[in-house]
N, C-alpha and C positions, 0 to 999 in steps of 0.2 A: 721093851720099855712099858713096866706096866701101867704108870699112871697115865701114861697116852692111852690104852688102850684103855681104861676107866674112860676117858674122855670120849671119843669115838664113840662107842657103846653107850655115852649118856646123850651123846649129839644127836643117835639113831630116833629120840624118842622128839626131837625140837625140829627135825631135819626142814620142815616145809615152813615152820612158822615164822614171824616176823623178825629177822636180827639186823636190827639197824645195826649192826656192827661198831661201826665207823666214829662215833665218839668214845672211841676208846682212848681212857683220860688217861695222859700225862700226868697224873694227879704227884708222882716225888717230883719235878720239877719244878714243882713251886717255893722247893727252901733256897735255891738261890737271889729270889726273887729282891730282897728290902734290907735296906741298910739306914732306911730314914722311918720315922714315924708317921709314914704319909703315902699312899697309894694310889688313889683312884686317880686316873689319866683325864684329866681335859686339855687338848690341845687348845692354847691361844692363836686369836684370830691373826693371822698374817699375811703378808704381801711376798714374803720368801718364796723363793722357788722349791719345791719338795730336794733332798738329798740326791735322787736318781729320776730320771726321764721318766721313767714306768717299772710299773710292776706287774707280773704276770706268775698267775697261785692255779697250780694244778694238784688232784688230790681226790679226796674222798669226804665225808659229811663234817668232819673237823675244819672243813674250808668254804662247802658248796655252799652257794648265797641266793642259790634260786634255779639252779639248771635244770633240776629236775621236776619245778612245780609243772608242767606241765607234758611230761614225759609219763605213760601208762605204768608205772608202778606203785609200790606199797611204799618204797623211800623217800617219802617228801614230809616238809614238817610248815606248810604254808598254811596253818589252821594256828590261830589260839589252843593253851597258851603261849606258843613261841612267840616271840617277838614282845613280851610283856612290856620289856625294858628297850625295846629298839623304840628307835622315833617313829618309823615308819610300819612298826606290826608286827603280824606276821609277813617273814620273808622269804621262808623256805630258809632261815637258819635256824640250825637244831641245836636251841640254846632260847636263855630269856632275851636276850641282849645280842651285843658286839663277839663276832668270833674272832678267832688271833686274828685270823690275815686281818680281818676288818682295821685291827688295832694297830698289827706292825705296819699295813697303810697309813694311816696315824702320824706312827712317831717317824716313818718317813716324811711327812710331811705334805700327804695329799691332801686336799681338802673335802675329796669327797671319797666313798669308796669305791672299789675296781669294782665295777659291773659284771653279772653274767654275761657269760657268751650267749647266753639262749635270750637275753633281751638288749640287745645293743642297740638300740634304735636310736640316733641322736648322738651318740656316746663318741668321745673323742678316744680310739683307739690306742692314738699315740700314748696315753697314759697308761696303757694295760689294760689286760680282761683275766676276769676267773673263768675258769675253762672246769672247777672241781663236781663231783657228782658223787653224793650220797651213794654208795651202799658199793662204788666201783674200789679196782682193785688193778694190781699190776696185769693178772692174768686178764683176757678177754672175757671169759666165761665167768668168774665171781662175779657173783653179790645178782648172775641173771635168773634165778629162781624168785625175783622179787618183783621182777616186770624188766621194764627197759631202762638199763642205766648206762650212763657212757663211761667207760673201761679207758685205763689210761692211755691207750694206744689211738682211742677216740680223741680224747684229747689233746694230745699232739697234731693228731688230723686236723681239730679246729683250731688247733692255732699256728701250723703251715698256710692254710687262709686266712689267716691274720697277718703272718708274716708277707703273706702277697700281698694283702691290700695294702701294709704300709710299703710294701715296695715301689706301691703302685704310687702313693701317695711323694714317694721320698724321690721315685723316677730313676730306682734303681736299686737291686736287688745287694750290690755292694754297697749304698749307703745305707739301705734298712740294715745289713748285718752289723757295721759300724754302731749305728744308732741302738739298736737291740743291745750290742757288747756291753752298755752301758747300765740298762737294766736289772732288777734285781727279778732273783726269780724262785718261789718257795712249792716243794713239791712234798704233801703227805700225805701217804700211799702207802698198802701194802698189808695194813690190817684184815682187809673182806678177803685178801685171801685167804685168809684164815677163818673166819669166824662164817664167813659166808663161800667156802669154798671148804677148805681141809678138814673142817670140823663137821661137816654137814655129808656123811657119807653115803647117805642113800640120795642123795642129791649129785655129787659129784666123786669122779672115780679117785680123787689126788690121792686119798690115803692108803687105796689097797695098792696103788702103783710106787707111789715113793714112801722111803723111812720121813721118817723127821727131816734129818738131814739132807738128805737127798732133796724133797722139796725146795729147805733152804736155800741148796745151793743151786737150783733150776731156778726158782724165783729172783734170787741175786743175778743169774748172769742175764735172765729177761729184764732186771731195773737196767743192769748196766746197761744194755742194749739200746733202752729207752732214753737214757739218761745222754749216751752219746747222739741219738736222734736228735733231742732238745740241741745240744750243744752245735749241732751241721744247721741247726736254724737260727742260727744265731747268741745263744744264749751261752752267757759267760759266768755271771757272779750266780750260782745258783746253789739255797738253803736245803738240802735233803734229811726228812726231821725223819728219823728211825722209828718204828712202829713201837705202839705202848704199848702195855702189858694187859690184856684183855681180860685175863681171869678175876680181876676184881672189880669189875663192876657190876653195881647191884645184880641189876637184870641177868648178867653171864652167873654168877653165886645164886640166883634162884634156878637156874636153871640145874646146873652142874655141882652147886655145892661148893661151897668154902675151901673144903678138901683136894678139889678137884685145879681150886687155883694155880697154885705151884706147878703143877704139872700141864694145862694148859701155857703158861708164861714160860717154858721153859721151851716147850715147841717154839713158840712164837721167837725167844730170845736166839734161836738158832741163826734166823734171817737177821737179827740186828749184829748179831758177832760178825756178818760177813762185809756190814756197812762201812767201817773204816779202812780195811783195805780196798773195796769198790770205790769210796768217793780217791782215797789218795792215787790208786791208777789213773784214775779219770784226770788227777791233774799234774801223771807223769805222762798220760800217754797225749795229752790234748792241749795245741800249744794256746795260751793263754786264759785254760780252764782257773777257776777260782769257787769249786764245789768245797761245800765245807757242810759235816753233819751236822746237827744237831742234836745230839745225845742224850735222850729224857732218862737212861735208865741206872742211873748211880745218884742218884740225889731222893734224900727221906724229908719228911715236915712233922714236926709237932703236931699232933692233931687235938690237943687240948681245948676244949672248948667246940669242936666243928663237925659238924653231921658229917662222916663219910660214908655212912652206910645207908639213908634211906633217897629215896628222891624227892627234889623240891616241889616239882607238881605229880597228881595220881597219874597210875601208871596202865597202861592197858595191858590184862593178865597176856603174859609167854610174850607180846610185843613189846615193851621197853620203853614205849614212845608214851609223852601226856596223852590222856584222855581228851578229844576233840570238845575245848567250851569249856573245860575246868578250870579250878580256881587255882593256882599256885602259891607256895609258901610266901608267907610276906617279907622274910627274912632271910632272902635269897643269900645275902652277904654269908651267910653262916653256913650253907649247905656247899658240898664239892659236886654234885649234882644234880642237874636239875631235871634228867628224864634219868633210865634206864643203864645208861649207854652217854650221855655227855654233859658235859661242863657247863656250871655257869660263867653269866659273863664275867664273876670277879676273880675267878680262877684264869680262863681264860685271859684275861688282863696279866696274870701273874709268867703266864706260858709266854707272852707274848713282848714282854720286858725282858725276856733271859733271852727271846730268840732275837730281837732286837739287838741287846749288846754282841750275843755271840754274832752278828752278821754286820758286827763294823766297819770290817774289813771291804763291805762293799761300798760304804760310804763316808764323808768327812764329815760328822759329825758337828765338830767344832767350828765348820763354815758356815753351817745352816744355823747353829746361836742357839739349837736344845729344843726339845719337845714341847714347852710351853709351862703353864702350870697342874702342879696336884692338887687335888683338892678335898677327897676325904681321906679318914683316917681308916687304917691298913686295919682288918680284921688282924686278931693278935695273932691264928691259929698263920696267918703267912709269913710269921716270921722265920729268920734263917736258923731254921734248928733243923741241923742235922740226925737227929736222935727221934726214938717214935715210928710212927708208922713209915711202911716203904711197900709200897707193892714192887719194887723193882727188887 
């Protein structure tokens, strides 16, 4: 396969340096996103109970909300200018604003968002924790050439001690499973194996040991494996979002070339072709399983009018990430990224509306009376055109 091996070969020359990986944008799932002249989400103030009990987001920098600000690595985004657009700053989310989970928290119905597990002090469990960490991956060893990240199998660790505390809590390890069933629960994962694992060869052995394929298919039966753990701890209505297409983001195109895209997303696409038969076993083999994918890669957007090629805030050379104390674009609404490697929050908004409806089936919608109100007007470049750019 040669344009894999162009890739490898051009990985040889980044192998040590910074790859935040892990905002690897979704960027064609956004033309499903609008059917109205009106987007930006503010949830109205209410005395509703949210859709589901709790929510609980495990994953990679597309989710992490702070777990790794204080964990010895180069994956943390807890400095200006992240957090431009958050209320509270920077948060060690890698992004101006609100990430999806923050959002589909949201339109469930929380009023505030799921806390990290690395600061839970005070935090009423029973509503859920993020458990996700920047630069981690399905395998143990990704994204560890950056310092310490917690790998998804860590994750499940801390939230086996979550599931004991509310055992402890509920006074019984058969009600917290009950209670749990009820839960929604979003896992995305699977990128840093790649970008911080398969593609980084003098770093890690994966690519002189497996083809393409090969990897794929060792990587699919280690989610399933993981996947069924989740499910022995309770966990029932659970969103598995398929890894996006890495080769076009800025930062991966300065690296590897424009050229080189297609042929890195096509390794990548290997592990998402095996995601629809892996979630559908999971809900022949596992009695009252309700996993359902989330499928970012068959959907294109007009890009008429919308930066998709530079980034919204300066970028630090070969690392991906803003420059610590820079000033960022002011016209965020217009760009699809905002470092290197991830989304703004109006994109972000966009992922987070499609993975909502697609995850209705965990909730009645219609009991809880709707999301609230919208209040600004939908950049045009989000509207549903299927025609135009498509990195999928």
């Amino acid at each position: 396969m040669g344009g894999r091996d162009n890739v490898v070969h051009g990985a040889l020359v980044y192998c040590m340096i910074f790859l935040l990986s892990i905002g690897i944008v979704f960027v064609g799932f956004l033309g499903l996103l609008l059917s109205s002249d009106t987007f930006h989400l503010h949830l109205q103030v209410t005395d509703k109970e949210p859709q589901v009990p709790c929510y609980f987001i495990f994953g990679d920098s597309l989710a992490d909300d702070g777990n790794n600000n204080d964990l010895p690595t180069l994956a943390k985004s807890n400095y200006p200018p992240y957090g431009v657009d958050f209320p509270e700053g920077p948060t060690g989310r890698f992004t101006d604003g609100r990430l999806i989970v923050d959002i589909i928290a949201q339109l469930l119905g929380f009023h505030g968002f799921i806390p990290p597990f690395a600061n839970l002090k005070g935090a009423d469990i029973l509503k859920g924790v993020n458990y996700a960490s920047a630069a981690s991956g399905i395998r143990d060893e990704s994204g560890s050439q950056m310092g310490q990240v917690i790998s998804m199998n860590k994750q499940l660790s801390n939230h086996f001690a979550i599931v004991s505390r509310i055992a402890q809590i509920m006074k019984s390890y058969s009600a917290a499973n009950r209670y749990l069933g009820k839960c929604v629960y979003t896992v995305i994962t699977g990128n840093n194996d790649y970008i911080n694992n398969y593609f980084m060869p003098e770093v890690y052995p994966t690519s002189r040991i497996y083809t393409p394929q090969q990897f794929a298919d060792v990587l699919a039966k280690e989610y399933s494996d993981q996947l069924q753990t989740l499910y022995s701890f309770g966990a029932r209505k659970v969103a598995v979002f398929s890894a996006g297409q890495i080769g076009i983001t800025p930062e991966m195109i300065a690296r590897f070339g424009a050229n080189s895209s297609a042929s890195i997303d096509a390794v990548v696409q290997l592990f998402n072709d095996q995601l629809p038969s892996l979630v559908g076993n999971l809900n022949s083999q596992l009695s009252g399983a309700e996993f359902i994918l989330i499928d970012t890669s068959d959907v294109s957007i007009d890009t008429d009018g919308v930066n998709v090629a530079d980034t919204c805030c300066p970028t630090v050379p070969e690392l991906g990430t803003c420059v610590p104390g820079s000033v960022p674009c002011s016209n965020r609404s217009e760009y699809v990224f905002f470092d290197g490697f991830h989304t703004t929050e109006v994109v972000n908004e966009a992922y987070a509306k499609v993975a909502y409806e697609e995850m209705s089936l965990f909730y009645n919608a219609s009991a809880y009376g709707g999301v609230g109100g919208i209040s600004r007007p939908a950049p045009s470049w989000l509207w549903n055109q299927r025609v135009g750019y498509s990195p999928y």
